[in-house]
DOMIGU-153356 format. One record per residue (C-alpha): residue number from 1; residue in three letters; x, y negated, z. Coordinates in steps of 0.25 Angstrom, whole numbers. Example, Ala and Ser with C-alpha at 12.3 -4.5 7.8 and 13.67 -1.06 7.14 Angstrom:
residues 2
NODE   zalum   fike      px      py      pz
NODE       1    ALA      49      18      31
NODE       2    SER      55       4      29
END
This chain:
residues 511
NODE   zalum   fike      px      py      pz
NODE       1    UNK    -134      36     179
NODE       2    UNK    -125      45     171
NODE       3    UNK    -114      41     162
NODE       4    UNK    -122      42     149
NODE       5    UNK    -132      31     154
NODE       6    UNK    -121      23     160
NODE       7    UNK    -114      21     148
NODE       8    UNK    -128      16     141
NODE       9    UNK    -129       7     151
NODE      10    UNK    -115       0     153
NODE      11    UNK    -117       0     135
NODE      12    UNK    -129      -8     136
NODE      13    UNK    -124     -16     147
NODE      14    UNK    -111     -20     139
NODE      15    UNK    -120     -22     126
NODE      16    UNK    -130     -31     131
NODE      17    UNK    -118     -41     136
NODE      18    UNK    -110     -42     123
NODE      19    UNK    -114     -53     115
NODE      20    UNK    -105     -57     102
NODE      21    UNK    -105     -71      95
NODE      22    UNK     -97     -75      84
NODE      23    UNK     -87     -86      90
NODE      24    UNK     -80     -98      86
NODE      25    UNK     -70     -88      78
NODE      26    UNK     -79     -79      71
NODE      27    UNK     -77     -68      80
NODE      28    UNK     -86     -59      89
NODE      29    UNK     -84     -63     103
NODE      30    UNK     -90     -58     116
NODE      31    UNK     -99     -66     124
NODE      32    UNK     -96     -62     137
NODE      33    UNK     -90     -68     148
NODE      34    UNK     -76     -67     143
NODE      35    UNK     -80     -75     132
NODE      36    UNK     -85     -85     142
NODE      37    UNK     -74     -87     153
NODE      38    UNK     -60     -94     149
NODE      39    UNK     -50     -86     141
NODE      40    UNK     -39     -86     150
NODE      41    UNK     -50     -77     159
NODE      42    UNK     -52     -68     148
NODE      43    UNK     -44     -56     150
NODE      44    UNK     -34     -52     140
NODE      45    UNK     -37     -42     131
NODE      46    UNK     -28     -32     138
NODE      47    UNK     -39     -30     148
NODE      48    UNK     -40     -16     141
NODE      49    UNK     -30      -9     144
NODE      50    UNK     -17      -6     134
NODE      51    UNK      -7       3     132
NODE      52    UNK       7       1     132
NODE      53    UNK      16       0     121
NODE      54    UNK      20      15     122
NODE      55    UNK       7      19     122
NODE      56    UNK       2      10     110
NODE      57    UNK      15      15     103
NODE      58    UNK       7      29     105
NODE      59    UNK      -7      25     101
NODE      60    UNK      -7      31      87
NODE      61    UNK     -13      27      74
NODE      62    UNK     -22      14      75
NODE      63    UNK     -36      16      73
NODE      64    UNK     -40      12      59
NODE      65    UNK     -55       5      56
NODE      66    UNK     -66       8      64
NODE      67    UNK     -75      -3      70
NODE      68    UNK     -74     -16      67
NODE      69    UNK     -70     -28      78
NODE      70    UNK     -85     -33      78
NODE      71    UNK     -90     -19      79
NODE      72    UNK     -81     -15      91
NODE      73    UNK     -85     -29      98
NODE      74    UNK     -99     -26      98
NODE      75    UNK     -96     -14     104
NODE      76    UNK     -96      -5     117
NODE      77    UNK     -87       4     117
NODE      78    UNK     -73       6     110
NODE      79    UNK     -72      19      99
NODE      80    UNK     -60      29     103
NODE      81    UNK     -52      22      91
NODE      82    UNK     -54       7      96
NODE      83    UNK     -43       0     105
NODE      84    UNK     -50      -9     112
NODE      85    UNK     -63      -8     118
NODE      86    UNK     -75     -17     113
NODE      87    UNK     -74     -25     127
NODE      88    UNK     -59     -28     124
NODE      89    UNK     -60     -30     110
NODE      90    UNK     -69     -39     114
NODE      91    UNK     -60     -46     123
NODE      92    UNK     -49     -46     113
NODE      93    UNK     -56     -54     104
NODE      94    UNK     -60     -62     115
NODE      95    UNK     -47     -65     118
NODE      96    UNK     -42     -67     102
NODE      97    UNK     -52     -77     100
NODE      98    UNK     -48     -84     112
NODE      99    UNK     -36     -87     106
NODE     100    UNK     -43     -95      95
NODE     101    UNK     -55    -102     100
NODE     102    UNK     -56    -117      97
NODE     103    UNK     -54    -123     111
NODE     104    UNK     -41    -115     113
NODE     105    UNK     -28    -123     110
NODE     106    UNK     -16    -117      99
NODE     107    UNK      -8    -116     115
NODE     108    UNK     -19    -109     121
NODE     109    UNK     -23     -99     108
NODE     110    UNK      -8     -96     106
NODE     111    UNK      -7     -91     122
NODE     112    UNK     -20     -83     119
NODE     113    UNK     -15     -79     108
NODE     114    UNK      -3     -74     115
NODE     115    UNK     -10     -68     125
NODE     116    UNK     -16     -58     117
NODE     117    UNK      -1     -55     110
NODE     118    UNK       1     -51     123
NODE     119    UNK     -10     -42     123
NODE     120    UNK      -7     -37     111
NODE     121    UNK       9     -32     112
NODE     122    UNK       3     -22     121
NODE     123    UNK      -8     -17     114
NODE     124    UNK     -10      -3     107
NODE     125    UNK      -8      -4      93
NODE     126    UNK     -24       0      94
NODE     127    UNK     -27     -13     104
NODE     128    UNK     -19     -22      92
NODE     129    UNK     -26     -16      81
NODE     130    UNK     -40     -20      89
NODE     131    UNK     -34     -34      91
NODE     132    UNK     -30     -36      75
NODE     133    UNK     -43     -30      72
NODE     134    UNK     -50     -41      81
NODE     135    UNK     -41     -53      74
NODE     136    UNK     -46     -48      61
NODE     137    UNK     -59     -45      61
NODE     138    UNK     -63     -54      70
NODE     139    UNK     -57     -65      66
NODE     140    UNK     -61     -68      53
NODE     141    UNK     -65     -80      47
NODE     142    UNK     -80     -85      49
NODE     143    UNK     -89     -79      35
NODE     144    UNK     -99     -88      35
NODE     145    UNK     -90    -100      37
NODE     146    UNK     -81     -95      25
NODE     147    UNK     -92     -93      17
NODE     148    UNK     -97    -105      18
NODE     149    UNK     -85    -113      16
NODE     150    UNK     -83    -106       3
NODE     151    UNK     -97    -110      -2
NODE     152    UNK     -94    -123       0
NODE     153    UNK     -82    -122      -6
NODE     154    UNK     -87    -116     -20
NODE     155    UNK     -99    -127     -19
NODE     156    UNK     -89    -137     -18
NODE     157    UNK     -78    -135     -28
NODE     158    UNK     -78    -145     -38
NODE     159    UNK     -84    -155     -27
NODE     160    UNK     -78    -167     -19
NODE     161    UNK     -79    -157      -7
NODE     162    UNK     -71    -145     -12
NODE     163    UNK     -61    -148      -4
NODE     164    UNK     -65    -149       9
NODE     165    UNK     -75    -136       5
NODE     166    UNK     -61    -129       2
NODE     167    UNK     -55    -135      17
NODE     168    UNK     -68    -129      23
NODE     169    UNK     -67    -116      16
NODE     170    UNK     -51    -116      19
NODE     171    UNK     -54    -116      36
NODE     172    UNK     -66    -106      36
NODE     173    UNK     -55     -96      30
NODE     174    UNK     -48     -99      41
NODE     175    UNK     -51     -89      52
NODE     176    UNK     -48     -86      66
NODE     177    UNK     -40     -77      63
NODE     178    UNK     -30     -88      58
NODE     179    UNK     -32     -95      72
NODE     180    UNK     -30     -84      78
NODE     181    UNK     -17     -79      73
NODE     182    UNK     -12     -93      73
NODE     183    UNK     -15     -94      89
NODE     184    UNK      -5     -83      88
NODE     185    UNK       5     -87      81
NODE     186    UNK       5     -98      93
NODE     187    UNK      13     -93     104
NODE     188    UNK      28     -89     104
NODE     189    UNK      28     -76      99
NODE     190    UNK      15     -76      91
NODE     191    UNK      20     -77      78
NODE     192    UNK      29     -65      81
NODE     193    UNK      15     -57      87
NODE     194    UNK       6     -60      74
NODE     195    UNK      19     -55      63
NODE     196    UNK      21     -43      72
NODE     197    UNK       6     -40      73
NODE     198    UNK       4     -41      60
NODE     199    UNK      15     -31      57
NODE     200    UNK       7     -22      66
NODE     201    UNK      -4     -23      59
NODE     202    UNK       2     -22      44
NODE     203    UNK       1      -8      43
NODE     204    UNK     -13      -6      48
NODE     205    UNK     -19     -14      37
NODE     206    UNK     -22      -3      25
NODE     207    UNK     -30       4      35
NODE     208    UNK     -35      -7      43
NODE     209    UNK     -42     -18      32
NODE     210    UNK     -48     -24      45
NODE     211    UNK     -33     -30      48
NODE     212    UNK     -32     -36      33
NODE     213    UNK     -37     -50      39
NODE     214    UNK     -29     -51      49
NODE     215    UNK     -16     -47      41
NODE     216    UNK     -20     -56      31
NODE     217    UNK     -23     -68      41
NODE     218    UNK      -8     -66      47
NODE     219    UNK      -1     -65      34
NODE     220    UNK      -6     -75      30
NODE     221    UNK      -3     -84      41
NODE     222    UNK      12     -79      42
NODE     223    UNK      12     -83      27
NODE     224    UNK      10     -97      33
NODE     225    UNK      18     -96      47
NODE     226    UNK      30     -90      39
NODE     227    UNK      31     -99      28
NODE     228    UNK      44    -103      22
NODE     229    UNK      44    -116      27
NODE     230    UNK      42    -112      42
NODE     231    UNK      55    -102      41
NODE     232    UNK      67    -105      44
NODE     233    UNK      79     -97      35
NODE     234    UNK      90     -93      44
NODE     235    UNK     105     -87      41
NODE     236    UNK     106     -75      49
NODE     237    UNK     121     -72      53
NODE     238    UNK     131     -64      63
NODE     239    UNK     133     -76      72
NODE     240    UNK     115     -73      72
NODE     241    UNK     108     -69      84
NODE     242    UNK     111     -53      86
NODE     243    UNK      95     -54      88
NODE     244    UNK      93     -59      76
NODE     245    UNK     104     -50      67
NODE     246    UNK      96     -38      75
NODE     247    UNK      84     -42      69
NODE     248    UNK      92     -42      54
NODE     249    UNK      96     -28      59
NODE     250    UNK      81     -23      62
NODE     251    UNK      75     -30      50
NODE     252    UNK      85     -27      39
NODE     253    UNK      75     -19      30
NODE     254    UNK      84     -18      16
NODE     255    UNK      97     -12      20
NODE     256    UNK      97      -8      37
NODE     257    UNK     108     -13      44
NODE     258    UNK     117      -3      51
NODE     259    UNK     125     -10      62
NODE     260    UNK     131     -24      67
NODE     261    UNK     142     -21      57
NODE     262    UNK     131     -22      46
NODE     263    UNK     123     -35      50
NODE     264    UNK     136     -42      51
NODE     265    UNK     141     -38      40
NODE     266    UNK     128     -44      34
NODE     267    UNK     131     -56      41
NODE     268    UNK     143     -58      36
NODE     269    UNK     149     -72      30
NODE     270    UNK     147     -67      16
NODE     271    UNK     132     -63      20
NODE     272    UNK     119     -71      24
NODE     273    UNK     108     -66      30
NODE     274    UNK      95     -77      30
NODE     275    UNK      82     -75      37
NODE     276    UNK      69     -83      37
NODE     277    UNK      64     -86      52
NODE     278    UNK      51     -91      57
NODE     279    UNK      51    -102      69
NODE     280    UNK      40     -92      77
NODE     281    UNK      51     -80      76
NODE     282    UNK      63     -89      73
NODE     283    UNK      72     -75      78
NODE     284    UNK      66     -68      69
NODE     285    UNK      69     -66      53
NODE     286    UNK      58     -66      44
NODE     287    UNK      65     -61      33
NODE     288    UNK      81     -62      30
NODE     289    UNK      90     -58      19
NODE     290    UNK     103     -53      19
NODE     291    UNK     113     -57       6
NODE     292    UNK     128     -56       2
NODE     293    UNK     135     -67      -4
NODE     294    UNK     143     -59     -14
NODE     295    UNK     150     -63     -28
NODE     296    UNK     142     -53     -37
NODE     297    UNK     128     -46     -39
NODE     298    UNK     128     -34     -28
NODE     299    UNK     124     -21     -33
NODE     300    UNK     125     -13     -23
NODE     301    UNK     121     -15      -4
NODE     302    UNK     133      -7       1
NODE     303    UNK     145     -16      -2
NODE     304    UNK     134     -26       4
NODE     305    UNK     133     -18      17
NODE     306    UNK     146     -14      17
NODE     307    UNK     152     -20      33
NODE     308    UNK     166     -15      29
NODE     309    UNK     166     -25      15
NODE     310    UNK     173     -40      18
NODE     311    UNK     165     -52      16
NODE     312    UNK     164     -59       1
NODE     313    UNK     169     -71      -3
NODE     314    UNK     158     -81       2
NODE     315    UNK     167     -90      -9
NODE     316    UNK     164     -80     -21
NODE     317    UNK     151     -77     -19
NODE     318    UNK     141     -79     -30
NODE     319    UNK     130     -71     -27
NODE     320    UNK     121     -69     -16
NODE     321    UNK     115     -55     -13
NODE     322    UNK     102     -55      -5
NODE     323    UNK     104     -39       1
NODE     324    UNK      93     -39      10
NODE     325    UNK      80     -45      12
NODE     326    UNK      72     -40      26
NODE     327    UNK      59     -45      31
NODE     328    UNK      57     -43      46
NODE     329    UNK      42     -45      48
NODE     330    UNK      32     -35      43
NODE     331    UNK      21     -44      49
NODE     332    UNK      25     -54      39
NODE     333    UNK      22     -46      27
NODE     334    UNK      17     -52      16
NODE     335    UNK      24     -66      20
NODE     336    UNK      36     -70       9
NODE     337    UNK      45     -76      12
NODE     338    UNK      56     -69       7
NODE     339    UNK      56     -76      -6
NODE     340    UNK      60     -88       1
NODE     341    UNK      71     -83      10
NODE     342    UNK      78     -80      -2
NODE     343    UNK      76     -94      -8
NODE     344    UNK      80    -101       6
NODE     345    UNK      94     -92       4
NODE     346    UNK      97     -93      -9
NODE     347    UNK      95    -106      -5
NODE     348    UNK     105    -107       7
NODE     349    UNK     117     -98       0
NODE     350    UNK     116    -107     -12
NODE     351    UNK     120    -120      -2
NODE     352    UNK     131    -111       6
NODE     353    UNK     136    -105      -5
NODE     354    UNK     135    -112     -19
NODE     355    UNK     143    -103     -27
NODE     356    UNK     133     -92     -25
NODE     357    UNK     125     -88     -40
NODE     358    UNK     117     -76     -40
NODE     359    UNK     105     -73     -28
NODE     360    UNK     102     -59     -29
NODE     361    UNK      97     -47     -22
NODE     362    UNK     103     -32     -20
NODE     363    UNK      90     -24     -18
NODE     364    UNK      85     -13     -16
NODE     365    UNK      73      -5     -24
NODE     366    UNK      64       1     -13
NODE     367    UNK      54       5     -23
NODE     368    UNK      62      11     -33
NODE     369    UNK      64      26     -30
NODE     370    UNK      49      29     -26
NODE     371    UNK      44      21     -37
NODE     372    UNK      54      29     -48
NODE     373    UNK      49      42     -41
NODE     374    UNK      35      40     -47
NODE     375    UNK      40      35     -59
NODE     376    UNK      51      43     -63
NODE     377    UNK      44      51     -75
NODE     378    UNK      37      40     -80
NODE     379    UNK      50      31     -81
NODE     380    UNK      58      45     -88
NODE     381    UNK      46      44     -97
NODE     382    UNK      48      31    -102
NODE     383    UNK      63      36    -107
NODE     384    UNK      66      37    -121
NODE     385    UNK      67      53    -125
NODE     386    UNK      82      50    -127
NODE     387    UNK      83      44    -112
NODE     388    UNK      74      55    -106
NODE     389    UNK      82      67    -112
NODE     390    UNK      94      59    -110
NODE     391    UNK      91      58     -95
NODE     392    UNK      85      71     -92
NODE     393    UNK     100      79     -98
NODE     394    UNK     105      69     -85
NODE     395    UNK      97      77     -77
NODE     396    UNK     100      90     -84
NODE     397    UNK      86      92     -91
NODE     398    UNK      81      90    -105
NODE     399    UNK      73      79    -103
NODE     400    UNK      72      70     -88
NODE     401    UNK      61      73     -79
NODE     402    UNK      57      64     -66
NODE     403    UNK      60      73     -57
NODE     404    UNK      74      75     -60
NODE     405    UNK      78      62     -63
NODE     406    UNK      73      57     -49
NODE     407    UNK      81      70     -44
NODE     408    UNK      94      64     -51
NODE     409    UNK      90      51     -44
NODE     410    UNK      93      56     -31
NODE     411    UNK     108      59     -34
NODE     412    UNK     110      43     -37
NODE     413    UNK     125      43     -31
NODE     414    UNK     129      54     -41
NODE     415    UNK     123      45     -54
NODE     416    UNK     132      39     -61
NODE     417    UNK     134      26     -70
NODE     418    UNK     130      34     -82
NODE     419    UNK     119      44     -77
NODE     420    UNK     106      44     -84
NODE     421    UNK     100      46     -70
NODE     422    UNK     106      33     -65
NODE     423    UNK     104      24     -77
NODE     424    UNK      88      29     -74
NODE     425    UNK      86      26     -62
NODE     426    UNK      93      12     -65
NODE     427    UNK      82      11     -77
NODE     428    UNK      71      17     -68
NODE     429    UNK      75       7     -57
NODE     430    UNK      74      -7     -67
NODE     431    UNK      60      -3     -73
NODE     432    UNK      56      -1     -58
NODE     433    UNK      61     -16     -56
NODE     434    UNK      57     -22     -67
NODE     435    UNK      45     -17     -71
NODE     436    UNK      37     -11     -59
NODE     437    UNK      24     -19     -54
NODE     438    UNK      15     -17     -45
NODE     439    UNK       3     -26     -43
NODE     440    UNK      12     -36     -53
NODE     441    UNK      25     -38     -43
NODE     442    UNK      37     -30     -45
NODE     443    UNK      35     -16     -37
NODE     444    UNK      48     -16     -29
NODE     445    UNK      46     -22     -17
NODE     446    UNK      60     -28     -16
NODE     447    UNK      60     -34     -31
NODE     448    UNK      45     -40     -29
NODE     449    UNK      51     -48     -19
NODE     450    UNK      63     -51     -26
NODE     451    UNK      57     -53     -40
NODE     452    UNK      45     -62     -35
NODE     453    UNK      54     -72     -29
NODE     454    UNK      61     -74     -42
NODE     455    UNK      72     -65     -44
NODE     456    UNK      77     -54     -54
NODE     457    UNK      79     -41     -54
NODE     458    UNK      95     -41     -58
NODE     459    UNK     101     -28     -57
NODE     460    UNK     100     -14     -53
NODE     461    UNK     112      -7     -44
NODE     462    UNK     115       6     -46
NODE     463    UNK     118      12     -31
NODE     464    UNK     116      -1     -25
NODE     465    UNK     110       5     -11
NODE     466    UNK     116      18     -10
NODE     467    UNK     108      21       5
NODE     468    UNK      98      30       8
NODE     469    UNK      89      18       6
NODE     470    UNK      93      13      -6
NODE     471    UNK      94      27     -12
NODE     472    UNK      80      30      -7
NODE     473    UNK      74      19     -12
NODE     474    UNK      80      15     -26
NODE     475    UNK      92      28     -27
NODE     476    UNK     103      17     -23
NODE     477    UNK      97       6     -34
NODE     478    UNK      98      -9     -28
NODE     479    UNK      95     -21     -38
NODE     480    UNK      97     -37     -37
NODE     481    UNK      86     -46     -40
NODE     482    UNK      94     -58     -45
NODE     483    UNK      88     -72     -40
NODE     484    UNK      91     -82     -51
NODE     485    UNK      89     -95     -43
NODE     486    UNK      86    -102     -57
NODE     487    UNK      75     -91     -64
NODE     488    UNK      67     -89     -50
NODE     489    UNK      57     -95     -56
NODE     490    UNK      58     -87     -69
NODE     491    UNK      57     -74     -63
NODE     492    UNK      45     -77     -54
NODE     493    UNK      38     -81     -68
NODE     494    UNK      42     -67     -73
NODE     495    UNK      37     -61     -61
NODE     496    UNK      22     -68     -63
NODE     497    UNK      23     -63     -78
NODE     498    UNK      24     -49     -73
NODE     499    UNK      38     -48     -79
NODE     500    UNK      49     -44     -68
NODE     501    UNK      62     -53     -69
NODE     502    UNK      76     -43     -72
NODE     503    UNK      88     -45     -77
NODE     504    UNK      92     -39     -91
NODE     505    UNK     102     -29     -86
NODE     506    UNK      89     -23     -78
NODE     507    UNK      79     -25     -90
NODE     508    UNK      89     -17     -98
NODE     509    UNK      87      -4     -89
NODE     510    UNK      72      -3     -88
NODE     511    UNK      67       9     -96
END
């Protein structure tokens, strides 16, 4: 027999045993003898081998596309781009649904579930995209099922029965994905695996639409888990955990922190620092912020950052200046909760320290320089002839161009309080604040945050961040978004309107 005819043969062999069924879950399964002894015989599926993580560090680009889950199950043979072979693809998902099946208890579904985590932290970046893929795609909820429900639904509205038509409708959405997940979140450390594989998974999705349900299941799942009400807000201090003031260091994502001298110096008595924690990582800050108890408005980060300057007067400080504001978990995108950490301190600093008046920010303006280096004619051409000659003689020509007002811009620490060049940017700067929308929020990153939970914009700082960061973001400009505890409210009504809330003094600088 030669090869050619071998392979024919071992095919049809494999192909006549392979039987698929849909099972309790929705998901293709194998009817085979794995599917028929007990699961703790079923091997792992680390069966194939796997590289190590050096090796999985090397692999490359992941493989975008290609078959689909259902197709590679029926199949033979794996193509060269595939991870896992169709017999252990078939296995892993063997060993996913275990993890779910009714008869299984939330104990034993979570040490399944565990058991593949296992698996999985030393797996190629390949092997995990197969497993996500499998989570996804095969885990869905039941069509027919969902179909029917909404039908009875729409037949039942305005009916005695509506409402147990909407209950029914309501489970047949839920999928096994959802159980799934939730076995995982189980163990010990599962909550820590599902944020840090959806952080993985993040910036695979615009290329990867097969990987939408599943990012959409744990989103929305987090947004349940990390609600408010199940965090716990938590001073963070110099007398802290060095574990824990190494994590402020490595998540500090506003203004870096440079040494010990730094972090205690934010620490310090006439600073707080607060974080939200979540009882499954209760080491861990979600989010934290950093402020400054101070007796006026601060326009500018270095006095701020300064390790050399005494501490304020903790009995003539007014004014609370929120500096910094760092999330810590990318796999948590798209869960807020920074909204209420601000409430929650504004909170805890009103009942320390009742003298304190004014809640506000010092930001920074990441969009700004990009977004003025797009604009910049269109902005010089909505200037009055007098102000465009005017500011084209303080760029030595006849009339300003673009281009040489954004080549004045870079020389920002040789502009003085009367420059034409200045006072533009500081023009350019509040329309950009004020009156830049995209989708109908606020374009700056930073102020849609700020803005949507029911601040101001307050005031612009001249050479408030004078860093190679702050200069290449926003050429040194900084601003505070005022939170009037009184108008919150108000300014959320603007916002709905379409109307971004700003102090006069900013109003009075657009063009």
């Amino acid at each position: 027999m030669n090869s050619t005819e071998w392979l024919l043969r071992s095919v049809q062999s494999v192909s006549k045993g392979l039987k698929f069924k849909r099972n309790e879950v929705g998901a293709i399964n194998l009817k085979s003898a794995e599917k028929t002894r007990p699961m703790a015989a079923v091997a792992p599926p680390m069966a194939e081998p796997v590289a190590s993580p050096l090796l999985a560090a090397a692999a490359g680009p992941i493989a975008k596309n290609g078959r689909s889950t259902r197709e590679r199950l029926k199949a033979v043979l794996k193509h060269k781009e595939e991870a896992l072979s169709p017999r252990v693809l078939r296995r892993t998902l063997v060993e996913l649904q275990s993890v779910v099946y009714s008869q299984v208890s939330e104990v034993e579904g979570g040490r399944r579930a565990s058991n593949i985590a296992t698996w999985y932290a030393s797996a190629t970046p390949e092997q995990r995209r197969d497993a996500w893929l499998l989570m996804s795609e095969q885990f869905a909820p039941n069509a027919e099922k969902v179909q029917a429900a909404r039908d009875h639904y729409e037949a039942s509205l305005g009916t005695p029965e509506e409402g147990q038509a909407e209950i029914r409708l309501r489970r047949a959405f839920v999928s096994p994905r959802t159980r799934l997940l939730q076995r995982f979140s189980a163990f010990p450390q599962g909550m820590r695996f599902l944020v840090d594989m959806r952080a993985e998974l993040l910036p695979h999705l615009k290329t990867e639409k097969r990987l939408l349900a599943l990012d959409s299941e744990l989103e929305n799942l987090f947004s349940t888990w990390f609600d408010v009400a199940f965090l716990e807000l938590r001073r963070i201090s110099w007398d802290s955990p060095a574990s824990l003031i190494e994590k402020l260091i490595k998540y500090e994502a506003v203004h870096a922190i440079k040494s010990w001298a730094d972090v205690k110096n934010r620490l310090d008595s006439d600073r707080r620092c607060y974080g939200f924690f979540h009882p499954h990582l209760p080491d861990e800050p979600l989010i934290f912020v950093e402020v400054a108890l101070v007796d006026e408005l601060a326009g500018a980060i270095t006095p701020l950052l300064d390790e050399l300057a005494a501490a304020s007067d903790l009995g003539k400080a007014t004014t609370a200046i929120f500096y910094s504001i760092s999330s810590t978990q990318t796999g948590l995108r798209g869960v807020s909760f920074g909204d209420s950490l601000i409430k929650r301190v504004v909170e805890t600093l009103r009942a320390e320290f009742p003298r304190l008046k004014v809640f506000s920010t010092l930001s920074p303006i990441p969009g700004f320089r990009p977004w003025l280096t797009k604009q910049a004619g269109v902005l010089i051409e909505q200037l009055s002839d007098k102000e465009r000659q005017a500011l084209g003689r303080a760029l030595g020509l006849e009339s300003a161009t673009s281009a040489a007002f954004l080549a004045a811009a870079e020389k920002v620490q040789q502009l003085d309080e009367k420059s034409l060049v200045r006072r533009m940017l500081l023009h350019c700067a509040a329309s950009y604040l004020g009156r830049q929308f995209d989708n109908g929020r606020p374009l700056d990153a930073v102020a849609r945050f700020h803005l949507s939970n029911g601040a101001r914009v307050e005031r612009l700082n001249w050479a408030g961040d004078m860093s190679p960061k702050g200069l290449k973001q926003s050429y040194g400009l900084m601003v505070n978004y005022l939170y009037d505890l009184k108008r919150l409210d108000k300014y959320r009504g603007l916002m709905a309107q379409g109307k971004i809330p700003v102090s006069p003094k900013v109003e009075d600088l657009y063009i």
